[in-house]
N, C-alpha and C positions, 0 to 999 in steps of 0.2 A: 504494500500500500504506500510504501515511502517514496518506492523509486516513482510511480504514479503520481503520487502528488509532486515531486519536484519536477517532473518531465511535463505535465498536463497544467495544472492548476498556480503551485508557489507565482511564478511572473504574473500571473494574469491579475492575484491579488495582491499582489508586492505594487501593480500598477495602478490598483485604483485604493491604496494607501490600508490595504490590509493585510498588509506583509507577517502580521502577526498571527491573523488566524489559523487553527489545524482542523484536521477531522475534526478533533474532539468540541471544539469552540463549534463546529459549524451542525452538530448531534446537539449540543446542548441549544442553541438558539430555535432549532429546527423544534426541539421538544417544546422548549418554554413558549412561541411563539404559537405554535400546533393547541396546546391549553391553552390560553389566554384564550384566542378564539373559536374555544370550544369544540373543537374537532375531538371526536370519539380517540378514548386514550389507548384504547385498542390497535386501532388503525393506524396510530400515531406510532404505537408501538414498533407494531411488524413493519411499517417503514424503514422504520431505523435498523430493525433484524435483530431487534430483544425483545423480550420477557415484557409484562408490563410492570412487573414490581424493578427491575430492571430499569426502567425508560424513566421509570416515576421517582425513583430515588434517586439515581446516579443521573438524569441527563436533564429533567425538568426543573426548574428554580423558578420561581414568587420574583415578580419583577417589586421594585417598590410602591408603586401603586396597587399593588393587591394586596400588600404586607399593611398599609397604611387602611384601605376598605376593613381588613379582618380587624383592627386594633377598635377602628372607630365603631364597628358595628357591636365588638365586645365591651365597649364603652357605653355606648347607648344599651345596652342589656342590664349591664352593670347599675347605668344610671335610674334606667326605670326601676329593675327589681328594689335601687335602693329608697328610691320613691315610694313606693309601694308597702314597703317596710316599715319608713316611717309614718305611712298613715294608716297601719294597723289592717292593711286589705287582706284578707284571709289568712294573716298570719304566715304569708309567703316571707322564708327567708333568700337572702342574696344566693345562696348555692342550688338549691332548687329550682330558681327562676332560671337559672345560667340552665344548669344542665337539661331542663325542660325545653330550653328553646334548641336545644342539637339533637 
């Protein structure tokens, strides 16, 4: 695969100033961009010629605006159950409400 990427591919992105990317960079974007846009992680998978516990550990990565959705959404969970708490609504505590809502 090495002698192929330097005879094929190295110049072509050395020229359009991505002399740094490899296979590995171009499986990893290929997975993480595949999620985002919610393409079947299945499909996504056998693309690449792995597993999907495979694709999904080792090649897929949480861009920071997904990382920032998950924080805010557990924020607002957080916030209401604590709302809720303190105005004595069924006696809901904050761990309950969390794990109710997953």
């Amino acid at each position: 695969m090495s002698n192929l990427w330097r005879r094929e591919f190295k110049d072509q992105f050395e020229a359009v100033g991505l002399g740094w990317a490899t296979c590995q960079v171009l499986r990893k974007t290929n997975a993480s961009l595949s999620r985002k846009a919610g393409f079947d992680a299945k499909v996504s998978a056998d693309q690449r010629g792995h597993g999907l516990g495979v694709s999904m550990e080792a090649y897929t990565m949480s861009d920071r605006q997904q990382k920032r959705e998950a924080v805010s959404t557990l924020e607002a969970i957080r916030s209401e159950s604590y709302q809720r708490e303190l105005n004595g609504v069924n006696g809901v505590t904050v761990e309950s409400e969390v794990l109710a809502s997953w």
